[in-house]
Short mmCIF file of the C-alpha atoms (twelve columns), coordinates in Angstrom:
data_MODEL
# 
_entry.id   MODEL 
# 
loop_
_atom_site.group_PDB 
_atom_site.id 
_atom_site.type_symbol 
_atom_site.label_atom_id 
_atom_site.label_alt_id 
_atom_site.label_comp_id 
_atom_site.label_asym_id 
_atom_site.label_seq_id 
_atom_site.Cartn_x 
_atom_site.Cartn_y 
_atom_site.Cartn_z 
_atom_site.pdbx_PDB_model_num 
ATOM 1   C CA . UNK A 1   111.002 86.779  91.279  1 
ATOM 2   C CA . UNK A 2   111.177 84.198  88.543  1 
ATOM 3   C CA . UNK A 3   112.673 80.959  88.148  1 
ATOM 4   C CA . UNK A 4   111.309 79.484  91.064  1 
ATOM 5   C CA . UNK A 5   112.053 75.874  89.741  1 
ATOM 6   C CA . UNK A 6   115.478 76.591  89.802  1 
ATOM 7   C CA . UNK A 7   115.615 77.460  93.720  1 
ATOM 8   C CA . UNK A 8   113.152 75.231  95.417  1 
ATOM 9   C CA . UNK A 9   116.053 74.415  97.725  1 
ATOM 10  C CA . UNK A 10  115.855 78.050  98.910  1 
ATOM 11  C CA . UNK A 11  112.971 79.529  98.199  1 
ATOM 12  C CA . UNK A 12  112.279 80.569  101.469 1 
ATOM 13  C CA . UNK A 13  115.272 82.206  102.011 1 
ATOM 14  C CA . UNK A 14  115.144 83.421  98.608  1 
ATOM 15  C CA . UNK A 15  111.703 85.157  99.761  1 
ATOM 16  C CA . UNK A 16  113.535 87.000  102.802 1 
ATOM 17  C CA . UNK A 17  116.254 88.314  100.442 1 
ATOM 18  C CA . UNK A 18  113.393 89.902  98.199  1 
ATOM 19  C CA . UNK A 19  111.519 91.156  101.447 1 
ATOM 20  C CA . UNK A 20  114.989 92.445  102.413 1 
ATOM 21  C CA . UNK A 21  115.554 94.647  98.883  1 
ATOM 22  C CA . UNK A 22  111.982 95.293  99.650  1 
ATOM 23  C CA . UNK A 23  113.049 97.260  103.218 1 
ATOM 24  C CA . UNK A 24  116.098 98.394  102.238 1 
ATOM 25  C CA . UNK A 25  115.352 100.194 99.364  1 
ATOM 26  C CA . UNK A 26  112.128 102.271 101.240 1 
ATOM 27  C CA . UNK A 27  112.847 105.581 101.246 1 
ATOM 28  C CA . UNK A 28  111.049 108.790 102.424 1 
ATOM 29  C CA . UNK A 29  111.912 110.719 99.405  1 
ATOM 30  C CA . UNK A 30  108.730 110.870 97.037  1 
ATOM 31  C CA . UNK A 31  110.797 110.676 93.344  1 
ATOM 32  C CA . UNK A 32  113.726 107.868 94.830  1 
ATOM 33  C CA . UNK A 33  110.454 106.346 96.384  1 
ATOM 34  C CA . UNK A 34  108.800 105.851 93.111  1 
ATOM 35  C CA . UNK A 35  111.792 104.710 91.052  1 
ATOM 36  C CA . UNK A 36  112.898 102.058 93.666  1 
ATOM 37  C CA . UNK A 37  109.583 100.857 93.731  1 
ATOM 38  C CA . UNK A 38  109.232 100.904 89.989  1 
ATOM 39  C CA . UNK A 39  112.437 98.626  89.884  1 
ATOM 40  C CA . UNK A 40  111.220 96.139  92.419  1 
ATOM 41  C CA . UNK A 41  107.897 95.718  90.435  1 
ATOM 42  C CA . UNK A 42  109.547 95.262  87.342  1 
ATOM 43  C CA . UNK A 43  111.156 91.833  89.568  1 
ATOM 44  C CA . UNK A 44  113.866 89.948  87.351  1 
ATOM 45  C CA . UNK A 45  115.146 86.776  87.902  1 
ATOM 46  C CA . UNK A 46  117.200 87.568  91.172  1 
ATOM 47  C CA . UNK A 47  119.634 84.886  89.581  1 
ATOM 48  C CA . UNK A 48  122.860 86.767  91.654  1 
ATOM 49  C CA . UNK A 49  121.097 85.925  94.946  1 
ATOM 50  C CA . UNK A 50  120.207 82.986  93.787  1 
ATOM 51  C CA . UNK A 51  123.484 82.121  92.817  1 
ATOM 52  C CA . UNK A 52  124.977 83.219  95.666  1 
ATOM 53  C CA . UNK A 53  122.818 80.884  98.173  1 
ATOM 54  C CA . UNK A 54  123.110 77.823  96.469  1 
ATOM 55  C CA . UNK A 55  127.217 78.315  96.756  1 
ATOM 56  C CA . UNK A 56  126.681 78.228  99.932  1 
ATOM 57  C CA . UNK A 57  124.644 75.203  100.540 1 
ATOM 58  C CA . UNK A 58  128.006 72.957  99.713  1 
ATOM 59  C CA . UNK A 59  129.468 74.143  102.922 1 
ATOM 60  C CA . UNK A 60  128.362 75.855  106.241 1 
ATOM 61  C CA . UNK A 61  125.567 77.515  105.060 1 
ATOM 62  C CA . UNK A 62  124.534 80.123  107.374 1 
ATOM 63  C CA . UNK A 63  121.635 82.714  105.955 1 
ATOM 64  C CA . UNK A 64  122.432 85.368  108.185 1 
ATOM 65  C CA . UNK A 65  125.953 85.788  106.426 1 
ATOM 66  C CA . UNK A 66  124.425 85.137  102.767 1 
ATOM 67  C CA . UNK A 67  121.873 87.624  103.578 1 
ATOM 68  C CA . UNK A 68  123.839 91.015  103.267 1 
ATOM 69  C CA . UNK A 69  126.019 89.542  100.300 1 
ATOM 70  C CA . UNK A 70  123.096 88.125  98.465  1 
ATOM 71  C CA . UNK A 71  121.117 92.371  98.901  1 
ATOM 72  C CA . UNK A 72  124.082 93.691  98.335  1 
ATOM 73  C CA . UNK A 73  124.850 91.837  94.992  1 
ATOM 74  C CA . UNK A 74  121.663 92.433  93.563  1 
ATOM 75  C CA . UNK A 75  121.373 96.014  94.434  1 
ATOM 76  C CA . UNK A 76  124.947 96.092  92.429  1 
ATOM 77  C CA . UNK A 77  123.265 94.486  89.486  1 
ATOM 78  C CA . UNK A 78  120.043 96.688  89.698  1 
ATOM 79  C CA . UNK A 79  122.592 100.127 89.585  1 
ATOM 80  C CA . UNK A 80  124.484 98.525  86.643  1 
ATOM 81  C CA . UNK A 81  120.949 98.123  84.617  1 
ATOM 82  C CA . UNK A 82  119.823 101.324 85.464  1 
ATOM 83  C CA . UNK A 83  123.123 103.324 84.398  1 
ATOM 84  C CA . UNK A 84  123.341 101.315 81.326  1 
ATOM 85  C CA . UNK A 85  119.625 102.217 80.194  1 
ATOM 86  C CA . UNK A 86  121.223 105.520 80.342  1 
ATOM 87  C CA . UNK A 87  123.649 104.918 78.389  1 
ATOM 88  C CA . UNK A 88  121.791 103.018 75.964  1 
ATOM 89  C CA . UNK A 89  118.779 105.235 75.754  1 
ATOM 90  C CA . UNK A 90  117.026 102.086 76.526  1 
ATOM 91  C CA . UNK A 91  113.016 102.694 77.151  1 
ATOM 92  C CA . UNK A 92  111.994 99.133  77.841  1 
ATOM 93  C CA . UNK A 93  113.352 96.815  79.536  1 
ATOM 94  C CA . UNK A 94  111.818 93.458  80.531  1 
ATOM 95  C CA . UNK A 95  108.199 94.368  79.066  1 
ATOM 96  C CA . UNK A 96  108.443 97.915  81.164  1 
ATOM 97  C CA . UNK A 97  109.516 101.364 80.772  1 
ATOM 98  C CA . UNK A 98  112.482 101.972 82.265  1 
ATOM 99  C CA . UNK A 99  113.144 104.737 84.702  1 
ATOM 100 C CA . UNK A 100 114.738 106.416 81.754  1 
ATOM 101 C CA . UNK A 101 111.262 106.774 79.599  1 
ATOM 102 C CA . UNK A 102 109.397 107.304 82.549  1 
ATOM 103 C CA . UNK A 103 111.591 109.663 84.816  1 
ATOM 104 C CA . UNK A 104 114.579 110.719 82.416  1 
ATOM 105 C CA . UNK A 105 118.368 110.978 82.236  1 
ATOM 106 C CA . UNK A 106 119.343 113.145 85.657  1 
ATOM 107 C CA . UNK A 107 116.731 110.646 87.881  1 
ATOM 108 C CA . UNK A 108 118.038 107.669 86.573  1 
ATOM 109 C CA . UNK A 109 121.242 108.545 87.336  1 
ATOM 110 C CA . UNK A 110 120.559 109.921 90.748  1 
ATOM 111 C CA . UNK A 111 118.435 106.696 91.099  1 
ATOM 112 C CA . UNK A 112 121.799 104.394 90.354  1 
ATOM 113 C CA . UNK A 113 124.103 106.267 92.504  1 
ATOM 114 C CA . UNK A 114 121.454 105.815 95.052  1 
ATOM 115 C CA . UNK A 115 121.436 102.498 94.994  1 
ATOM 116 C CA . UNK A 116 124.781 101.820 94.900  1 
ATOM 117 C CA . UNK A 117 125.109 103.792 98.256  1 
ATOM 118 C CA . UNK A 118 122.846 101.551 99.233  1 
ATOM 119 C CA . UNK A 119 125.256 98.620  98.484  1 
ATOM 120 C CA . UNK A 120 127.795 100.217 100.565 1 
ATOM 121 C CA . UNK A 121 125.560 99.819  103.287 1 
ATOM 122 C CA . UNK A 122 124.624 96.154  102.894 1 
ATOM 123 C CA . UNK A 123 128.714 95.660  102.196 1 
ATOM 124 C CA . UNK A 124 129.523 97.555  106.016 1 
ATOM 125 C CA . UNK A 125 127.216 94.643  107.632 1 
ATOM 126 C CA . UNK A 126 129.340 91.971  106.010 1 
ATOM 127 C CA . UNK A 127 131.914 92.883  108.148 1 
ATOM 128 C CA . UNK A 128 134.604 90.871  106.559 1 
ATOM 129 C CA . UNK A 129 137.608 93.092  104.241 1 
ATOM 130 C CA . UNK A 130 137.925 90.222  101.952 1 
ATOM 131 C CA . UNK A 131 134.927 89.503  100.538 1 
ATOM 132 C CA . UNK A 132 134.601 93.540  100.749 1 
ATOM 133 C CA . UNK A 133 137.593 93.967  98.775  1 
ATOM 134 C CA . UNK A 134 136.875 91.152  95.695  1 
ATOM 135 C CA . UNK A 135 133.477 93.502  95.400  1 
ATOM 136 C CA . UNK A 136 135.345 96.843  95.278  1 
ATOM 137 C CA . UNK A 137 137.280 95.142  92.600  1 
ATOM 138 C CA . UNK A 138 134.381 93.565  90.625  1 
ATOM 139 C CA . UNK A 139 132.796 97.056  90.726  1 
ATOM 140 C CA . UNK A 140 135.573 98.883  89.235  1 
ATOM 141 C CA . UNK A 141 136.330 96.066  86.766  1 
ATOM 142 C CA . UNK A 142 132.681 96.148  85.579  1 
ATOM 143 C CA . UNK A 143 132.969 100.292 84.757  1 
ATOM 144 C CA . UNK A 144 136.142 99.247  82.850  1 
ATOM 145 C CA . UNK A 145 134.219 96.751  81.118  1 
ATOM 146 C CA . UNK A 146 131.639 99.774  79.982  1 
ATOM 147 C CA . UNK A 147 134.636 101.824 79.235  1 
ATOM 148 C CA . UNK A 148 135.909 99.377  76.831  1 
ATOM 149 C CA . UNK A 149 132.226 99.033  75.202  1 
ATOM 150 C CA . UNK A 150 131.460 102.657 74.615  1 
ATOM 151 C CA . UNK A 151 135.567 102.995 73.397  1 
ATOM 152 C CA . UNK A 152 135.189 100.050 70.632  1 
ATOM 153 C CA . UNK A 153 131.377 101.480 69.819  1 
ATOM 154 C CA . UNK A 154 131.150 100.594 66.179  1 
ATOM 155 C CA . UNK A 155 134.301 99.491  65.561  1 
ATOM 156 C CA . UNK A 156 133.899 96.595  63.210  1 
ATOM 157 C CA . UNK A 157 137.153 94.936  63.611  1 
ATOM 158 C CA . UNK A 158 137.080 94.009  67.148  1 
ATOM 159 C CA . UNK A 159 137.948 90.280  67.784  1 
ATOM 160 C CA . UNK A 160 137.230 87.650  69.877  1 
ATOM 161 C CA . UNK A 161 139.900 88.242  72.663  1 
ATOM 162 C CA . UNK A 162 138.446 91.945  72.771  1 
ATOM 163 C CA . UNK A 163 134.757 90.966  73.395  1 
ATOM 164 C CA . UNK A 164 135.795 88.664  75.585  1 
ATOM 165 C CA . UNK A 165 137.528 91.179  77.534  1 
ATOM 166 C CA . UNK A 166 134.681 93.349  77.988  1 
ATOM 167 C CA . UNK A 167 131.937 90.628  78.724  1 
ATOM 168 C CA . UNK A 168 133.824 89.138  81.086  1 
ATOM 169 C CA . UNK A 169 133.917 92.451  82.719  1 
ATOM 170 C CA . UNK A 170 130.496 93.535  81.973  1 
ATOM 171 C CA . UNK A 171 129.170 90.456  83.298  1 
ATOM 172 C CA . UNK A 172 130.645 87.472  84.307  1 
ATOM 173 C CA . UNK A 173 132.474 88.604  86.577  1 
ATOM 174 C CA . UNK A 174 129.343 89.589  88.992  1 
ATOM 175 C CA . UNK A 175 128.491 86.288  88.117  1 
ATOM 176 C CA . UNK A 176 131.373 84.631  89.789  1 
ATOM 177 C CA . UNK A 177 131.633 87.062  92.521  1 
ATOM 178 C CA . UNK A 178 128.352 85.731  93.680  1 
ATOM 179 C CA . UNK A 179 129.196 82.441  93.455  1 
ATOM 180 C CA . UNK A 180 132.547 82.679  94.962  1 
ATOM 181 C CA . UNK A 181 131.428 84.747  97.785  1 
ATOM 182 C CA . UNK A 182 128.433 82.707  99.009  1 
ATOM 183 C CA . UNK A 183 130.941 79.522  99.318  1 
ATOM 184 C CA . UNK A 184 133.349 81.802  101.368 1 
ATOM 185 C CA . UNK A 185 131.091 83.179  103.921 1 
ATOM 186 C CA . UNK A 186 130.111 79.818  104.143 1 
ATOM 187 C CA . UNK A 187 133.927 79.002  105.268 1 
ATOM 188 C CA . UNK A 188 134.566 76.898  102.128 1 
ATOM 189 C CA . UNK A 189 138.162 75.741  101.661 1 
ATOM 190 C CA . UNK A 190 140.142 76.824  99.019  1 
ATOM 191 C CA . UNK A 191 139.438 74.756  96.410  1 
ATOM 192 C CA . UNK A 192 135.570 74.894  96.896  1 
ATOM 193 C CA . UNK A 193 135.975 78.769  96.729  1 
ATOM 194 C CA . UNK A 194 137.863 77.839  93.124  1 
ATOM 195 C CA . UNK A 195 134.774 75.645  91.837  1 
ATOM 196 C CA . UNK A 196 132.190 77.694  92.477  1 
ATOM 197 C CA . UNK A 197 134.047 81.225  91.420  1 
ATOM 198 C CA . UNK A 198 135.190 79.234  88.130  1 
ATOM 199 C CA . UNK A 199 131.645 78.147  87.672  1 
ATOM 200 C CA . UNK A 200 130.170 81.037  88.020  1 
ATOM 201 C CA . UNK A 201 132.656 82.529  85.758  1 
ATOM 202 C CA . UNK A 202 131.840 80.183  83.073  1 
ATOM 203 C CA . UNK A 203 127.807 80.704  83.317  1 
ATOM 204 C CA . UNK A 204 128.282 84.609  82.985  1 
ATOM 205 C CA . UNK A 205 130.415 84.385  79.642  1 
ATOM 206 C CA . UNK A 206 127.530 81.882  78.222  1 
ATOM 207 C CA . UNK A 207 124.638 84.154  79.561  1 
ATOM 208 C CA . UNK A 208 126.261 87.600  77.973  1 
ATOM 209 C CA . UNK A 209 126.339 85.603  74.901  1 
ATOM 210 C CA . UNK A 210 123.258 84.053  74.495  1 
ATOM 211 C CA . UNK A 211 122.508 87.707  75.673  1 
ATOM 212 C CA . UNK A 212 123.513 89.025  72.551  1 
ATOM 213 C CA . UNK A 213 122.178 86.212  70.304  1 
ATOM 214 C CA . UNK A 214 118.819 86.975  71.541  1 
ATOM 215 C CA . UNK A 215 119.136 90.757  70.687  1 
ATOM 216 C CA . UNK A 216 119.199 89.606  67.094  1 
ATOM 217 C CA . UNK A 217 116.577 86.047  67.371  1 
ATOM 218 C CA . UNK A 218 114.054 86.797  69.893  1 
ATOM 219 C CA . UNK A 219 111.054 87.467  70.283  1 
ATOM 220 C CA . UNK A 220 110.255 91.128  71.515  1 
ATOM 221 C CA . UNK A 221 107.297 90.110  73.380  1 
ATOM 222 C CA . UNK A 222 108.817 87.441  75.356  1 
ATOM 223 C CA . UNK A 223 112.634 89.357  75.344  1 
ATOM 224 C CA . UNK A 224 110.750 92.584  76.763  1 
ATOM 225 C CA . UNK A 225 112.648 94.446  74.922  1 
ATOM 226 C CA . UNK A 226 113.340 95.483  71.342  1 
ATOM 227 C CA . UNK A 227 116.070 93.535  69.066  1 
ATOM 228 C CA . UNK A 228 118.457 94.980  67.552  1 
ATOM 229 C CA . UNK A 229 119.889 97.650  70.021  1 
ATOM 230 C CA . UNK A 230 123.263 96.233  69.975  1 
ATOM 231 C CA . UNK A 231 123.165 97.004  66.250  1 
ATOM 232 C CA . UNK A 232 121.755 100.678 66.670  1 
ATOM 233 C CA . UNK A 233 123.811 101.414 69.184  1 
ATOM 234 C CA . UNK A 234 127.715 100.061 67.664  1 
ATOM 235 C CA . UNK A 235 128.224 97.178  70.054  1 
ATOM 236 C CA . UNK A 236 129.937 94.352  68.235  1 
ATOM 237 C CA . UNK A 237 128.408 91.323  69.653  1 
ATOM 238 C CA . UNK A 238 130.363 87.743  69.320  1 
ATOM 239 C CA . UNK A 239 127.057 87.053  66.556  1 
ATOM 240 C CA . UNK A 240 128.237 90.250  64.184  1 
ATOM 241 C CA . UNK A 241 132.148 89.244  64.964  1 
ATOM 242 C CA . UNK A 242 131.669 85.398  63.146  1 
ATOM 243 C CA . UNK A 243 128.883 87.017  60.847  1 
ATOM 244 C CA . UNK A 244 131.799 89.663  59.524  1 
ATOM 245 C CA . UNK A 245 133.803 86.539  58.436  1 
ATOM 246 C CA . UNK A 246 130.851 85.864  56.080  1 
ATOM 247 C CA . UNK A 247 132.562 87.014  52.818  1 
ATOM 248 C CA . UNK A 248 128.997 87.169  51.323  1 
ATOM 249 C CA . UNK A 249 127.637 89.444  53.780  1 
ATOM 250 C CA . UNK A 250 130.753 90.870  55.000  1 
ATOM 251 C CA . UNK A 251 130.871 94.020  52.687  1 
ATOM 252 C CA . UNK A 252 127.517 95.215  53.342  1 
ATOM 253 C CA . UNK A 253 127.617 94.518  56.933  1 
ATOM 254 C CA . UNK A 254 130.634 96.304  57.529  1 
ATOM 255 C CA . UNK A 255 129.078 99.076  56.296  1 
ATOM 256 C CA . UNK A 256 126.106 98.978  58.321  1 
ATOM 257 C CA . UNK A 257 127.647 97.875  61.576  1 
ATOM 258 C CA . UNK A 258 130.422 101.189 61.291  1 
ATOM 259 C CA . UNK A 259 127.884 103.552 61.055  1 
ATOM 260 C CA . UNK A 260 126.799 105.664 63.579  1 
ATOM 261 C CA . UNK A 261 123.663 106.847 61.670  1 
ATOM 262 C CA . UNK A 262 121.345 103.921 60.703  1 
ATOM 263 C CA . UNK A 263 118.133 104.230 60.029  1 
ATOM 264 C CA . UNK A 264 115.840 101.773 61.811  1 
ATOM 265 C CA . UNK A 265 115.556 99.437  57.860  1 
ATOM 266 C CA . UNK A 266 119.575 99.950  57.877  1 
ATOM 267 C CA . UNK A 267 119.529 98.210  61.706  1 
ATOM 268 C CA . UNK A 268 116.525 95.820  60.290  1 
ATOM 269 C CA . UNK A 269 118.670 94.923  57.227  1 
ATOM 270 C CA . UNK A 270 122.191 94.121  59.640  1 
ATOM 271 C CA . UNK A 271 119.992 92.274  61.964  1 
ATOM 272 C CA . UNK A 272 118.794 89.865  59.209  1 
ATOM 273 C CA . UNK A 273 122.216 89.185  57.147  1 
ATOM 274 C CA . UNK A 274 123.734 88.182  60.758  1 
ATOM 275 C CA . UNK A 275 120.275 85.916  60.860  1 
ATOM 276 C CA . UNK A 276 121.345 84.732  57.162  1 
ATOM 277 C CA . UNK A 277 125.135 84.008  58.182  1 
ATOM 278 C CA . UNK A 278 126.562 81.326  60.413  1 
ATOM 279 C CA . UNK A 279 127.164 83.338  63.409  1 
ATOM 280 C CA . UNK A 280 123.886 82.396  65.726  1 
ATOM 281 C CA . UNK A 281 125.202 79.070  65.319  1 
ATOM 282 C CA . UNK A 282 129.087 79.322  65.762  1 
ATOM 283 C CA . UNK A 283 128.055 82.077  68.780  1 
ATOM 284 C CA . UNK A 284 125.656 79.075  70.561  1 
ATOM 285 C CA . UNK A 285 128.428 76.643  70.078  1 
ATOM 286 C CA . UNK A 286 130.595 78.944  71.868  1 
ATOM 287 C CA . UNK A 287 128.158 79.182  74.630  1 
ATOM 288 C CA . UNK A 288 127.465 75.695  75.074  1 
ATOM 289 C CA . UNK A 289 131.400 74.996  75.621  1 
ATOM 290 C CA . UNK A 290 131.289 77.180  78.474  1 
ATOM 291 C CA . UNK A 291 127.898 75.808  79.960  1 
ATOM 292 C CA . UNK A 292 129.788 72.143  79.590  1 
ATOM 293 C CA . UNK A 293 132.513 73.904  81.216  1 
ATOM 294 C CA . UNK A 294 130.649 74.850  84.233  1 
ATOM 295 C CA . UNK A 295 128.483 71.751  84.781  1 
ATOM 296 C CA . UNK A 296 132.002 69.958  84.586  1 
ATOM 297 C CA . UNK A 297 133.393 71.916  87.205  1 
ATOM 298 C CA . UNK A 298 130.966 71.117  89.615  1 
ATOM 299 C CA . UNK A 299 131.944 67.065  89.785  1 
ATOM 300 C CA . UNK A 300 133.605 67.603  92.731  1 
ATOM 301 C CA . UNK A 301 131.110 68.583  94.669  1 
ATOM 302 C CA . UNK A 302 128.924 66.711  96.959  1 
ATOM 303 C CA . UNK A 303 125.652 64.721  95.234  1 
ATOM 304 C CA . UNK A 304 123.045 67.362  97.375  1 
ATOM 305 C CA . UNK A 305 119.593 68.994  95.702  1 
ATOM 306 C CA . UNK A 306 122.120 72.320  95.090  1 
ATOM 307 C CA . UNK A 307 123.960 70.582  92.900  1 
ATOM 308 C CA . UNK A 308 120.908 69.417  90.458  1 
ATOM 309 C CA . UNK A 309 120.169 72.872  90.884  1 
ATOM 310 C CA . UNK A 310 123.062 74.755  89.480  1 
ATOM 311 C CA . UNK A 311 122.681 72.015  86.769  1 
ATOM 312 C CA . UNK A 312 119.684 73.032  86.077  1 
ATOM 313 C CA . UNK A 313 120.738 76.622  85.959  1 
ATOM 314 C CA . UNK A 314 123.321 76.281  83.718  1 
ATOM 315 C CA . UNK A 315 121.243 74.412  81.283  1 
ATOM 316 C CA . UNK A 316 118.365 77.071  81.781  1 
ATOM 317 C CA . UNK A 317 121.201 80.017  81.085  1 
ATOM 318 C CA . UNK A 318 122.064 77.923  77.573  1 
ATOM 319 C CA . UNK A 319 118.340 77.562  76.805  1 
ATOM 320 C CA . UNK A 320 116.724 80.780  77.926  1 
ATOM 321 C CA . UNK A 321 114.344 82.913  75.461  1 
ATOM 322 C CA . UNK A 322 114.441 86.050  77.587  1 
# 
């Protein structure tokens, strides 16, 4: 569990949601044994929880509510990761092999589907048909945003509205859900439901992006993961979309970007003329808009150590290496 500057205010209850994934996810079965626990090891920065508490804190916070949303959410999230490495043929993922290199294709998916039955469970002890129904409604939004993505998979004249479309879908929506649902069990009114849903909104469009500007700038040591994948695998990222504008570059990239058979110089190659063009930059001012957005948003709110905190989170989510 990382970013533990971030949630000093609830660290402790923080800890009981990780001891609850912990019990939760135990199982007798030897294989779903092993690949739960390999997920839990691998940790992550349990920001949907995290999320998800904090909104709370603004009104009548009450744990035991949080507590099934906040397992639920994450368990969501884990399933997601898990059925995308699928998809993506993705062996490592922060620093560690995923359940695809270690257990293949049919146990990861078995392993996802697992999980998300498990999320079904959490979401019965809620016991409330709203909040219920906005996640049965993220969920199926979120498989039409990985629709969309494998649909428009190396199609090199996607635009702006389009990738917004399927981030927003992809991610920030789970984002927001968290956000929006922790202030409702906590019997916000309406318009402190609004804030903290458009909030979290606005922090899951900037952390897809900076997402996808650190698939072609990081680090692979610190990312965990290797660059480039967006580029092997045809997913026009809001970096290649301003990049393509580059009438210097834009002839050559094109051509690398649309095909479906690059060799790992070819991906190389794309990854630095999108390094050499202007779209890191125009990407992070993109992301900083919405991180100013979010910040904004929260005026409203009361002057309490949450607060500073989802500052701080947003800021972190603008800044992040990994």
């Amino acid at each position: 569990m990382k970013n533990h500057k971030f949630f000093k205010e609830i660290l402790a209850d923080l800890k009981k949601v990780e001891k609850e994934l912990d019990k939760v996810l135990k199982v007798n079965d030897p294989v779903l044994s092993q690949t739960c626990i390999s997920l839990l090891q691998a940790g992550g920065k349990r920001m949907r929880p995290g999320f998800t508490l904090l909104s709370g804190k603004f009104f009548d916070y009450s744990f035991e509510k949080l507590l099934p949303i906040a397992v639920a959410l994450e368990i969501i999230h884990m399933a997601t990761l898990v059925h995308d490495d699928v998809v993506d043929a993705s062996l490592i993922r922060r620093g560690r092999p995923t359940l695809v290199a270690g257990w293949g294709n049919e146990v990861s998916i078995a392993t996802g589907d697992y999980l998300l039955a498990k999320a079904l469970e959490q979401i019965v002890k809620i016991d409330d048909n709203k909040l219920s129904a906005y996640m049965a409604k993220v969920c199926i939004d979120m498989c039409q945003g990985e629709i969309h993505q494998l649909k428009y998979s190396y199609d090199i004249e996607q635009n702006f509205k389009q990738y917004l479309y399927r981030i927003n879908r992809k991610t920030a929506l789970l984002i927001s859900l968290c956000c929006k649902l922790g202030a409702m069990a906590c019997k916000a009114h309406s318009r402190g439901i609004w804030i903290m849903s458009t909030y979290g909104h606005c922090l899951g469009i900037a952390f897809q992006i900076v997402d996808d500007i650190l698939d072609i700038t990081a680090d692979p040591k610190v990312l965990g993961k290797p660059v480039g994948n967006d580029v092997r695998q045809g997913i026009i990222t809001l970096p290649m979309i301003f990049a393509l504008k580059d009438p210097k570059i834009a002839e050559r990239l094109k051509e690398l970007l649309a095909s479906d058979q690059k060799t790992e110089d070819e991906v190389q190659e794309a990854v630095a003329l999108i390094k050499q063009s202007d779209g890191i930059a125009k990407s992070n001012e993109i992301v900083q808009r919405y991180i100013k957005k979010g910040i904004k948003n929260l005026s409203e709110l009361p002057d309490i150590p949450a607060k500073g905190a989802l500052i701080e989170l947003a800021e972190f989510v603008g800044e992040r290496s990994y």
